[in-house]
SEPA-506341 format. One line per field, with one value per residue (C-alpha): x, y, z; residue number from 1. Coordinates in nm, 3 decimals, decimal comma. Example, Ala and Ser with C-alpha at 12.3 -4.5 7.8 and 13.67 -1.06 7.14 Angstrom:
// SEPA-506341
east <- [1,230 1,367]
north <- [-0,450 -0,106]
up <- [0,780 0,714]
seq <- [1 2]
// end
This chain:
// SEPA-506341
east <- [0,808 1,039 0,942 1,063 0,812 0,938 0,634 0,667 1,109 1,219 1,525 1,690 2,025 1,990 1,799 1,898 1,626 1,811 1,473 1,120 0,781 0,976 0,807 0,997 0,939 1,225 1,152 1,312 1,544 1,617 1,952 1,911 2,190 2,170 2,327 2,241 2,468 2,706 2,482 2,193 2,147 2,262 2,445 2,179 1,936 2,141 2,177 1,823 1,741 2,011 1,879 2,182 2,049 1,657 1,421 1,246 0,944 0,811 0,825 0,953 0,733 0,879 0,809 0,840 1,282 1,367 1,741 1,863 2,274 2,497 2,848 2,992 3,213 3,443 3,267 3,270 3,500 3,564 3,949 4,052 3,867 3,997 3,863 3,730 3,506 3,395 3,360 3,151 2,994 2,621 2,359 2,265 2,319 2,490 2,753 2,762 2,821 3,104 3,289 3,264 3,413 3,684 3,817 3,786 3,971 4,266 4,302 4,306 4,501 4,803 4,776 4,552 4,705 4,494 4,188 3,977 4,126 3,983 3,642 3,565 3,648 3,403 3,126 3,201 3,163 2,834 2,686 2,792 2,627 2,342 2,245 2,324 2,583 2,883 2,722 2,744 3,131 3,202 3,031 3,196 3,582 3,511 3,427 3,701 3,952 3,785 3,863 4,237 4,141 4,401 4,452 4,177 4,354 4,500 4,339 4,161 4,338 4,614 4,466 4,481 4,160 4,122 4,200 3,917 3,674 3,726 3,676 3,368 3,195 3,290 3,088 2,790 2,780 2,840 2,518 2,299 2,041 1,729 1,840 2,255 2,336 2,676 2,832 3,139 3,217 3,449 3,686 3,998 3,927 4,178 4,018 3,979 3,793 3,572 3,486 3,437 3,155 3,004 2,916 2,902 2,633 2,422 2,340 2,254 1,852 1,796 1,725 2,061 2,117 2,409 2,582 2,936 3,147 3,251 2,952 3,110 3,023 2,688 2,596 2,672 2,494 2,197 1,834 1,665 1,863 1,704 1,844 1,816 1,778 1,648 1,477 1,239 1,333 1,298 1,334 1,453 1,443 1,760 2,120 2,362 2,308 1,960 1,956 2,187 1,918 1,607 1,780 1,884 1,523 1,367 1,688 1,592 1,264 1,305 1,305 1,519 1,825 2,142 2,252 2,616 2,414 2,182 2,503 2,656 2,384 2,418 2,807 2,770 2,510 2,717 3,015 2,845 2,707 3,036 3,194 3,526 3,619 3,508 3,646 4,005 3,987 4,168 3,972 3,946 3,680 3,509 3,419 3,313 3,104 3,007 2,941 2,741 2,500 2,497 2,330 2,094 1,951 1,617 1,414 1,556 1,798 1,705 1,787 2,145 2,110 2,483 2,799 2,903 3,301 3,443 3,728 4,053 4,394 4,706 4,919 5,197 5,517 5,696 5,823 5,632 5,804 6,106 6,263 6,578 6,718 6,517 6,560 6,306 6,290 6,019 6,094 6,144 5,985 6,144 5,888 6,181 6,476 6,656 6,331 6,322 6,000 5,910 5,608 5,473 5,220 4,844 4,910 4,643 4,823 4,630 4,879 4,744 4,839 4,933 4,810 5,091 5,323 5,412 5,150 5,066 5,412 5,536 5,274 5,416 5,775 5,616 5,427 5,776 5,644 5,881 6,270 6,443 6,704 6,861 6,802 6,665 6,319 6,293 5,940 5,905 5,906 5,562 5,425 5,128 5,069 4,691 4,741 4,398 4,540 4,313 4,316 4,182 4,444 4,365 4,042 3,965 3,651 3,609 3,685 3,383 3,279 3,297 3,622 3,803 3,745 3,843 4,176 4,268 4,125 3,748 3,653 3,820 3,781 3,566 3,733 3,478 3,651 3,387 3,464 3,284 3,291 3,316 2,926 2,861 3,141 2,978 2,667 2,734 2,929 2,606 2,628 2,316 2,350 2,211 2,509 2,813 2,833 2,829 3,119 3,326 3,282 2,860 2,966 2,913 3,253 3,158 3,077 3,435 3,584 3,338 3,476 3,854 3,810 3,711 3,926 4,227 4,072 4,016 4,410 4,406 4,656 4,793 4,919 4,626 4,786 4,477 4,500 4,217 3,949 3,657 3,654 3,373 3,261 2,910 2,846 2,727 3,034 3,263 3,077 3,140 3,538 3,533 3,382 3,660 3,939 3,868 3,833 4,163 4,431 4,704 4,832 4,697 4,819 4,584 4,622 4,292 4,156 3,814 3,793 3,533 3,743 4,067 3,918 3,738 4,050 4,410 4,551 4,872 4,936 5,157 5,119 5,282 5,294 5,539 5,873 5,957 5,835 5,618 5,499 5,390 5,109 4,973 4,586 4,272 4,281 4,019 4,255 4,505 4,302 4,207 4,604 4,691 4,674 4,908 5,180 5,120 5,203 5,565 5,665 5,679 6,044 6,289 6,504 6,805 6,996 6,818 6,445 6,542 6,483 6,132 6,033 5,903 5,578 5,663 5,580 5,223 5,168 4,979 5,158 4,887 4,589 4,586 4,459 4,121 4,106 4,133 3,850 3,624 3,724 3,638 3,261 3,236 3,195 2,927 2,733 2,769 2,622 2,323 2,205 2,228 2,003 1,710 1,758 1,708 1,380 1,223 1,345 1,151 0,816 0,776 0,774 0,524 0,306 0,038 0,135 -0,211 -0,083 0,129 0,183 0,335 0,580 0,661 0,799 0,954 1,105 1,224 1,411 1,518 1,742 1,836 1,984 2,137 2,313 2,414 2,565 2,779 2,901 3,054 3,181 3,357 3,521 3,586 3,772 3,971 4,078 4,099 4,411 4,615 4,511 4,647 4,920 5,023]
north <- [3,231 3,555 3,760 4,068 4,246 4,534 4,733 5,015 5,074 5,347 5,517 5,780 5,995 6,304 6,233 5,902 5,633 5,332 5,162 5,239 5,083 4,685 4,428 4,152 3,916 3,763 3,479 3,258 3,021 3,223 3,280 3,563 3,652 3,969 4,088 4,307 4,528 4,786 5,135 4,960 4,990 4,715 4,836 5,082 4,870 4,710 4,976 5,101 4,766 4,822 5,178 5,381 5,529 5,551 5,477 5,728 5,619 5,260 5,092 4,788 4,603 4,301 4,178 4,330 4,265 4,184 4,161 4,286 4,277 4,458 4,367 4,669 4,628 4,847 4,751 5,113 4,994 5,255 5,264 5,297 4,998 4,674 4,381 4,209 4,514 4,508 4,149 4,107 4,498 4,337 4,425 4,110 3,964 3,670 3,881 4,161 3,792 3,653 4,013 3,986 3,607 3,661 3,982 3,766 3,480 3,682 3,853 3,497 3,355 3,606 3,569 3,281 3,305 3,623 3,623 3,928 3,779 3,470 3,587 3,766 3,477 3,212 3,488 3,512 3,168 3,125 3,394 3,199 2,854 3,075 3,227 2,894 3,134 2,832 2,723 3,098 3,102 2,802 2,935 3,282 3,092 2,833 3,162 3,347 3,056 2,977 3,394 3,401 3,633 3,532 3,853 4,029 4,312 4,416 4,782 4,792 5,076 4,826 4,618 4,592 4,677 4,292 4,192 4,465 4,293 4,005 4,133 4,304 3,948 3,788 4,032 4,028 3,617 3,599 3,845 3,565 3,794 3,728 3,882 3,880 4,112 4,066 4,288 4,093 3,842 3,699 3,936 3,913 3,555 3,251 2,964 2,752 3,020 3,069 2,684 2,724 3,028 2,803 2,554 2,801 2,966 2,657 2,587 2,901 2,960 3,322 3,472 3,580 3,846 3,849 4,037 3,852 3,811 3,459 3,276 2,967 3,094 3,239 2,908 2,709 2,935 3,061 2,911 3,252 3,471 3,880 4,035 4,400 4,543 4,888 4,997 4,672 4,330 3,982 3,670 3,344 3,034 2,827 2,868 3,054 2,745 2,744 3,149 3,118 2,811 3,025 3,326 3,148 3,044 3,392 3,547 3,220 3,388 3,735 3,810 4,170 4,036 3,972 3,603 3,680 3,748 3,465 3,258 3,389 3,236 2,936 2,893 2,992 2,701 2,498 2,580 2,558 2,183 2,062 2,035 2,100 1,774 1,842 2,198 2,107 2,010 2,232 2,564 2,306 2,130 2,374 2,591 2,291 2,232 2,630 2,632 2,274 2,488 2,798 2,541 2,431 2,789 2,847 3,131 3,482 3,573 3,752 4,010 4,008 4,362 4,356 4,495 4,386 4,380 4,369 4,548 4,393 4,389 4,488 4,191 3,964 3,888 3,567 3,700 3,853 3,825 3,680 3,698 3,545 3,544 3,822 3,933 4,187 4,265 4,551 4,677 4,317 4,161 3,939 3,893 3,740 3,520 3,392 3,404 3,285 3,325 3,280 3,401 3,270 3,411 3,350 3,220 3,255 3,290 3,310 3,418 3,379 3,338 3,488 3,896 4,080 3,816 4,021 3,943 4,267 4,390 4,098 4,279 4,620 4,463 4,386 4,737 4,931 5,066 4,884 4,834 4,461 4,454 4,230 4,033 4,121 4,144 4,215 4,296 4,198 4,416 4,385 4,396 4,649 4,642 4,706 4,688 4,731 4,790 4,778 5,119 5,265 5,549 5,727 5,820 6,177 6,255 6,622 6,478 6,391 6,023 6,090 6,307 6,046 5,794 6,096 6,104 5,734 5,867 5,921 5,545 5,200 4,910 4,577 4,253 4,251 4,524 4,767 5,157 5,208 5,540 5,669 5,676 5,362 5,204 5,412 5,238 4,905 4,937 5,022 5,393 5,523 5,878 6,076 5,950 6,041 6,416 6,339 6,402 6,028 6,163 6,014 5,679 5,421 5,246 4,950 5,191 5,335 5,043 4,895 5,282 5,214 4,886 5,039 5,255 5,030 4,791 5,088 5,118 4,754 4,610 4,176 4,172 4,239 4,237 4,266 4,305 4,161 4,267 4,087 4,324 4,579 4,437 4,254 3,908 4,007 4,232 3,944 3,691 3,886 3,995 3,642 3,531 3,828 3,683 3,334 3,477 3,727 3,727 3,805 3,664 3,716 3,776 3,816 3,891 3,694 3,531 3,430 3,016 3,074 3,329 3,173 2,865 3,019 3,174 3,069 2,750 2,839 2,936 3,077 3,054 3,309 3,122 3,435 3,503 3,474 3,128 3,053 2,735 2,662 2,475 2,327 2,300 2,415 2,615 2,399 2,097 2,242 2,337 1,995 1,891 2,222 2,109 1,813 2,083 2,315 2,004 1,971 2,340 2,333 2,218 2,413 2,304 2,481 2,747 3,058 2,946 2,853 3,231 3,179 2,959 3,250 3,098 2,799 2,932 2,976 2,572 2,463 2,215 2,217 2,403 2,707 2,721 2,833 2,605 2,356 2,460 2,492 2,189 1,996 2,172 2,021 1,649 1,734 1,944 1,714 1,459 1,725 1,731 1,366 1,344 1,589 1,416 1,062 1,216 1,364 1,002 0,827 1,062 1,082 0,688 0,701 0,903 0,735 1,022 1,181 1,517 1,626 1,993 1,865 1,592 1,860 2,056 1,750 1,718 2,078 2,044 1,741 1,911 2,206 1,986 1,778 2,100 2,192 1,858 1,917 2,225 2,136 1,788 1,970 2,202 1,911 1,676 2,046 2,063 1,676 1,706 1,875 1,673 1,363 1,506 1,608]
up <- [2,226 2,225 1,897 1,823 1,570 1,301 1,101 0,879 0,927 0,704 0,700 0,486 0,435 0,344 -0,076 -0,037 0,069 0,246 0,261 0,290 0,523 0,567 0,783 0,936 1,240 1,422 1,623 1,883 1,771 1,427 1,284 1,017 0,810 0,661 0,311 0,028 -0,184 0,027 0,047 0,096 0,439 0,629 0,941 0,962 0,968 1,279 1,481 1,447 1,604 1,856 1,934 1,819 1,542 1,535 1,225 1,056 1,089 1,193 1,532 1,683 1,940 2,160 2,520 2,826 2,906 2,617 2,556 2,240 2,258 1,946 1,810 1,608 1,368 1,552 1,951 2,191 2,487 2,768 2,667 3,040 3,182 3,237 3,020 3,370 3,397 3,009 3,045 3,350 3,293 3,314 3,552 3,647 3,981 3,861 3,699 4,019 4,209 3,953 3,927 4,327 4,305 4,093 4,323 4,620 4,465 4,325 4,670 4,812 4,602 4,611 5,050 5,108 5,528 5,519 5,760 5,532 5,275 5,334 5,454 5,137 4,898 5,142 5,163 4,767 4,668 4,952 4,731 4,373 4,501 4,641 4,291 4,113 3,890 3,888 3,524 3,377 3,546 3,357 3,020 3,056 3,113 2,765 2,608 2,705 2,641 2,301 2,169 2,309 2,576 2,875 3,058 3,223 3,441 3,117 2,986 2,681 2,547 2,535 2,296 1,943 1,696 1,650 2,016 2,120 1,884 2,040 2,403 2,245 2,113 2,484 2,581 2,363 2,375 2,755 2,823 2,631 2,533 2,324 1,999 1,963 1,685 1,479 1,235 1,068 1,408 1,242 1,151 1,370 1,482 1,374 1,212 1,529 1,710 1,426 1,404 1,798 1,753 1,480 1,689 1,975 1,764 1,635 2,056 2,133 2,256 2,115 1,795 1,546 1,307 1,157 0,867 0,732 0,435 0,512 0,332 0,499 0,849 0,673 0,517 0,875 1,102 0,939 0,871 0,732 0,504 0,490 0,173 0,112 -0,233 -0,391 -0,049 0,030 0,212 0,100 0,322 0,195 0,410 0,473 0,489 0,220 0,011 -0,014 -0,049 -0,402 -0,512 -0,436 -0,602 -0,888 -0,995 -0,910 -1,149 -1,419 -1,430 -1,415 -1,823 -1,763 -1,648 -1,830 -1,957 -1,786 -1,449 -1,428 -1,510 -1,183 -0,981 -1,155 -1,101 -0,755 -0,660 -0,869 -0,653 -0,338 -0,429 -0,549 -0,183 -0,062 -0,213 -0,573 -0,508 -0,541 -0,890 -1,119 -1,327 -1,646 -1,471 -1,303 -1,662 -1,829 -1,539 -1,563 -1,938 -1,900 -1,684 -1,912 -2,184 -1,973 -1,886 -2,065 -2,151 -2,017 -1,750 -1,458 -1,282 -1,048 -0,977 -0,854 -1,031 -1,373 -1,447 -1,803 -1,760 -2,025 -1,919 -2,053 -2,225 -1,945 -2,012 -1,923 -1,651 -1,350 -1,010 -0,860 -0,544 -0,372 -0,048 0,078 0,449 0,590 0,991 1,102 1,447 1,625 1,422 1,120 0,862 0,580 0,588 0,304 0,092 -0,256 -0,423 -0,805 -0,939 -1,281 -1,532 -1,430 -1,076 -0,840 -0,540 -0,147 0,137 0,520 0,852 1,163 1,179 1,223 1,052 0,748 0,464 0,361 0,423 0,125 -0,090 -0,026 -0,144 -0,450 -0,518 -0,414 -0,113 0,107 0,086 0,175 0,397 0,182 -0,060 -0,422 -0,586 -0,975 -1,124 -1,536 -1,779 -1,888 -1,551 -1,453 -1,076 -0,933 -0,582 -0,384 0,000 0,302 0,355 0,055 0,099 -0,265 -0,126 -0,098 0,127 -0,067 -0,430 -0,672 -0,758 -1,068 -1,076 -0,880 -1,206 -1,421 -1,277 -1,447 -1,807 -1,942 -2,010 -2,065 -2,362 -2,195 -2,270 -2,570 -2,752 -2,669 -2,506 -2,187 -2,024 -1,722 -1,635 -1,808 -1,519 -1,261 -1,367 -1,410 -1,013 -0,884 -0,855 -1,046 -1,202 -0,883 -0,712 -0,968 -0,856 -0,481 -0,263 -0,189 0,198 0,161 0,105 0,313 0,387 0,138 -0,132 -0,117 -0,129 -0,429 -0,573 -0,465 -0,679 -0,986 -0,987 -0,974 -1,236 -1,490 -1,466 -1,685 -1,462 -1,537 -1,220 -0,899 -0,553 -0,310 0,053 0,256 -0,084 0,155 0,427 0,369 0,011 -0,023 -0,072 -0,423 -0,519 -0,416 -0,638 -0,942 -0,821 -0,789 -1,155 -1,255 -1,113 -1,248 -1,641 -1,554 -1,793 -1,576 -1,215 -0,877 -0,528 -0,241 0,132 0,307 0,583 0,398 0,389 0,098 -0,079 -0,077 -0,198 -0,468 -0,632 -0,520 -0,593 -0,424 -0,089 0,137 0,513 0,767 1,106 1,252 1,337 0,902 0,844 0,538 0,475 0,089 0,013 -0,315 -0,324 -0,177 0,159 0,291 0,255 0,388 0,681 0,779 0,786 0,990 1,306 1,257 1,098 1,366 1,641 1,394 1,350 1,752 1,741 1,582 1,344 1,357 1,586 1,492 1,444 1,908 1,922 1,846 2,156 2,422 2,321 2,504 2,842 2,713 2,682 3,006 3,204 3,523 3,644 3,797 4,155 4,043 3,742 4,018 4,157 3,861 3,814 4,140 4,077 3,696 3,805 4,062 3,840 3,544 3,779 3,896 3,539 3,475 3,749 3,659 3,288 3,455 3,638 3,363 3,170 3,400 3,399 3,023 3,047 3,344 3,142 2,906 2,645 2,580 2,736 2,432 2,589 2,860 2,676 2,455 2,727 2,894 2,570 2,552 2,902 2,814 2,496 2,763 2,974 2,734 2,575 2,893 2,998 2,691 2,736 3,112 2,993 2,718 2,980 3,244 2,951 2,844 3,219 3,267 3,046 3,253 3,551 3,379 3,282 3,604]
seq <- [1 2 3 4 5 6 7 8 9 10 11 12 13 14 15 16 17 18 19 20 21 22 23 24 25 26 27 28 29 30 31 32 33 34 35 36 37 38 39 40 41 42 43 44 45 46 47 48 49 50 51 52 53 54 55 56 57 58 59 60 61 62 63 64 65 66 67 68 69 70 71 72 73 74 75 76 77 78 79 80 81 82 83 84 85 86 87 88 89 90 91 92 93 94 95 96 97 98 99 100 101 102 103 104 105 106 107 108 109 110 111 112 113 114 115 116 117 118 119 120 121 122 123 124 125 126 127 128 129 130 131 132 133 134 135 136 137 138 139 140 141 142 143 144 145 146 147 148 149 150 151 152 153 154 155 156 157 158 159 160 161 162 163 164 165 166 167 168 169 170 171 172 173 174 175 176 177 178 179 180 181 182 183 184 185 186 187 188 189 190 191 192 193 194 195 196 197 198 199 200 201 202 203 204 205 206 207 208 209 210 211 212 213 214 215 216 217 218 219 220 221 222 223 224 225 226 227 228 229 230 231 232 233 234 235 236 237 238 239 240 241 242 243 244 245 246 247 248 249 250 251 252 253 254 255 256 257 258 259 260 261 262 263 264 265 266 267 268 269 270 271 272 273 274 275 276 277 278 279 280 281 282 283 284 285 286 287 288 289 290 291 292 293 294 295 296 297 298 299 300 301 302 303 304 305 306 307 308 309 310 311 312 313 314 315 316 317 318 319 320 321 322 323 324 325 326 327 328 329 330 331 332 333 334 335 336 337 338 339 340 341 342 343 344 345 346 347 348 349 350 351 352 353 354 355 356 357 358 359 360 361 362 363 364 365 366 367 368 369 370 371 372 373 374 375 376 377 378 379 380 381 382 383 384 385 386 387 388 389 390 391 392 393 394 395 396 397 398 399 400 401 402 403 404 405 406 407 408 409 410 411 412 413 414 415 416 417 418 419 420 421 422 423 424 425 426 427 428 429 430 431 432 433 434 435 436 437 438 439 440 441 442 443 444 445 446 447 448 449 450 451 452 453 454 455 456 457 458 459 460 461 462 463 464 465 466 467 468 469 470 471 472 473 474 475 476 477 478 479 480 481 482 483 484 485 486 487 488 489 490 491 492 493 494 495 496 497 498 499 500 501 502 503 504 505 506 507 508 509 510 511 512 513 514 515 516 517 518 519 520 521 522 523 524 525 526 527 528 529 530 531 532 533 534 535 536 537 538 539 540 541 542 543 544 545 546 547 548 549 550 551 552 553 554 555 556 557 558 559 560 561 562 563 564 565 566 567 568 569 570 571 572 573 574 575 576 577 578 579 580 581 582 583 584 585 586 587 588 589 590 591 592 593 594 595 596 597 598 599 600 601 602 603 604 605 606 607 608 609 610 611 612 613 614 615 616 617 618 619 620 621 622 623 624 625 626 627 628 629 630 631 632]
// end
């Protein structure tokens, strides 16, 4: 078994200790996800293991070629290279063979009368069956297909931030190295590719460590969860789900905690047991459910050791937001038309969809930060915006913590009537004393935006507009925003792509499929997400004369194969049949054998579930290509 071994890791920033002498093992077949409070020292933890940024003291011991591959959040791709090269950039033969192959068979596919031509793609594909690298061809292609990624003489200084990422995590996943490292792999991803690296994910033979804030990715892929808190590590066995009920006995017995925080723990389980079914029910049913548990709690609360929001806000009128027959275009890109939209007191509103369609540009209508080009939006009187953006632009690297809080006033009244000051707030956001007087610019990028937040919530707004508030916050930070957002007096509008999230606190939603349609959707995003696909299939057909301008994405539907499809094809049957074969022989030796050599069956066994993975993965290919063959 492949074991990577970590003794004595400590790391520190300048006076701050990240963590101090941790032990961990990481084992074959483990799939760690990683969280703890921003600050604490979780992407450096990752690339200490990745060999960026080496520990302070401890050491890391593992066998001799072991593979240890890293997904950034933001992956280092040479800008001017092509994503073939980034793609198929290993060392390995089989990829030196592949890159080789797919040069050869582009040069004979453009002039296939071409005697070099021809030459070089035979020699190429002798030299493909030689090293057995067909199987890795076909895993590379579902890979690529699954993350969007069509166009591989394209430059990757072309691409986007989020189309890089995904180039970067083809890249990490197509090495298949002992220990895959992921920092926030889904970020960027629609909902079908995530469901794809899920399952992607739960085959693969390595070791994973993972850090994400979708703790419906976190719950489905992990069996270990490492949690990082005040400097040491603590390992918890199972998923997300088992984490939050093995945390929520340890905080039932810690006597030093808070009742409030306990209660957390307790809702959270609570939520996670109830099931996406249970989930749509309305708020009424979920805080008698909450406050059923909260008289069930004995003896003292323990400790949560996360942040603690009791912030009031100011009083809402009747009226909050409406907007009719708004029009909005950005470059060539509509992102309105004729939209009439009526927001009501104490919504809880998700918007998703298509990046790029126009979500957080809707948000910026609202806040005043962007004009219609026709059309009219009127805010109520009684309105207070707090509009948390993505970019955290308020944020001055040279400013103060605690001067940047000054700048909104010297304290705030908690929903209990009580004043809080500014150092209390500090405090009870997880910035201890020693930390008030340092410059914003030491933060890690969480702790900004944990900072950003409080700063925005100290302004008492009733109306929050949030832009993506998951990216960069901790799975502990967002429990509590969450547990904030469901007591909130006021009405809220958020910009997300987190399943768990948007479930958790919008009952409303707005899709943005692109080119300014918005489909509206009552309910649960998780419901909504199992009728998508059907609603998807419709909205392919225009309905009248100017939605026919949005059809250039027709040419992208596959009628037939490509010429080298074709041939990846005509290989799946007779490799599917290779593997049914070795799984027959071993069949029939296991049954020859009187059982007494359990080492051996075991590893009969173990091939056995190899090659049954592997069947899978190239029948799922050949019925994806089989499609177009029928269809033909």
């Amino acid at each position: 078994m492949q074991t990577l071994t970590a003794s004595g890791l400590s790391k520190a920033y300048g006076d701050k200790q990240l963590f101090s002498n941790i032990d961990f093992l990481i084992n074959e077949g483990d799939r760690i996800g990683l969280i703890g409070v921003n600050g604490t020292g979780k992407t450096t933890l990752l690339n200490g293991l990745a060999g960026i940024d080496p520990f302070d003291a401890g050491e890391l011991s593992m066998p001799k070629n072991y593979q240890i591959r890293y997904l950034a959040q933001q992956p280092s791709l040479p800008s001017d290279s092509l994503i073939m090269d980034a793609i198929y950039g290993g060392s390995s033969p089989i990829f030196a063979a592949i890159r080789q192959y797919e040069t050869a068979l582009a040069a004979y596919t453009a002039n296939p009368m071409d005697q070099a031509a021809t030459a070089a793609y035979e020699k190429a594909d002798a030299t493909m069956t030689q090293l057995d690298a067909w199987q890795a061809d076909t895993d590379i292609k579902t890979i690529l297909t699954q993350l969007h990624i069509d166009d591989l003489n394209q430059r990757i200084g072309t691409l986007s931030g989020g189309q890089q990422k995904r180039v970067g995590l083809a890249q990490v996943l197509i090495e298949q190295p002992d220990l895959l490292i992921l920092d926030e792999p889904t970020n960027h991803l629609d909902f079908d590719s995530i469901d794809w690296l899920e399952k992607f994910l739960a085959r693969y033979q390595g070791a994973l460590l993972v850090v994400t804030h979708d703790r419906y990715f976190l719950d489905r892929v992990s069996n270990t969860i490492f949690e990082l808190d005040q400097g040491r590590l603590f390992r918890y066995s199972g998923n997300y789900e088992a984490y939050v009920q093995q945390k929520a006995e340890q905080v039932e017995q810690d006597a030093n905690a808070s009742h409030k925080q306990q209660q957390l723990y307790k809702q959270e389980l609570a939520w996670m047991h109830a099931g996406a079914q249970a989930r749509s029910t309305k708020q009424n049913a979920r805080i008698n459910r909450f406050n059923e548990l909260s008289d069930e709690i004995k003896g003292q609360p323990g400790k949560l050791g996360q942040v603690d929001i009791q912030i009031k806000s100011a009083r809402l009128g009747k009226k909050v937001i409406e907007m009719a027959h708004a029009d909005l275009t950005l470059g060539d890109h509509p992102i309105l038309r004729d939209f009439s939209w009526l927001v009501q007191p104490n919504q809880r509103i998700g918007i998703t969809g298509q990046n790029g369609a126009g979500k957080s540009s809707l948000l910026n209508v609202i806040a005043g930060k962007l004009p219609l080009d026709n059309g009219v939006v009127e805010i109520g009187e009684t309105v207070k915006l707090g509009y948390y953006t993505q970019m955290s632009q308020s944020l001055d690297d040279s400013q103060r913590v605690i001067n940047y809080l000054q700048t909104v006033g010297e304290g705030v009244v908690s929903s209990t009537g009580d004043h809080i000051s500014v150092t209390q707030l500090l405090e009870q956001f997880l910035f201890p004393r020693s930390m008030h007087g340092n410059l914003i610019g030491r933060l890690s990028g969480g702790e900004k935006r944990r900072l950003y937040l409080l700063q925005i919530l100290m302004q008492e707004p009733n109306v929050l507009l949030l832009d993506e508030p998951t990216n960069d916050l901790d799975v502990a930070t967002l429990t509590v925003l969450e547990d904030y957002l469901d007591h909130f007096a006021g009405t809220v509008i958020t910009v997300s792509h987190d399943r768990y999230f948007l479930d958790k606190v919008a009952d409303t939603l707005l899709i943005f499929e692109g080119n300014a349609q918005i489909e509206r959707y009552t309910g649960q995003f998780s419901d909504y997400l199992k009728t998508a696909g059907q609603k998807t299939a419709t909205k392919k057909t225009p309905a009248t004369a100017p939605q026919a301008e949005a059809t250039p994405a027709a040419p992208k539907e596959k009628t037939k194969l490509t010429y080298a499809e074709q041939m990846e094809y005509d290989q799946l049957q007779p490799k599917m049949d290779a593997v049914e074969a070795k799984m027959d022989q071993i069949k029939a030796d296991m049954a020859a054998d009187d059982g007494a050599d359990y080492v051996k069956l075991a590893s009969q066994q173990k091939e056995m579930d190899e090659l049954s993975a592997e069947f899978d993965q190239l029948f799922e290919r050949f019925a994806e290509l089989d499609d177009y063959v029928s269809g033909e």
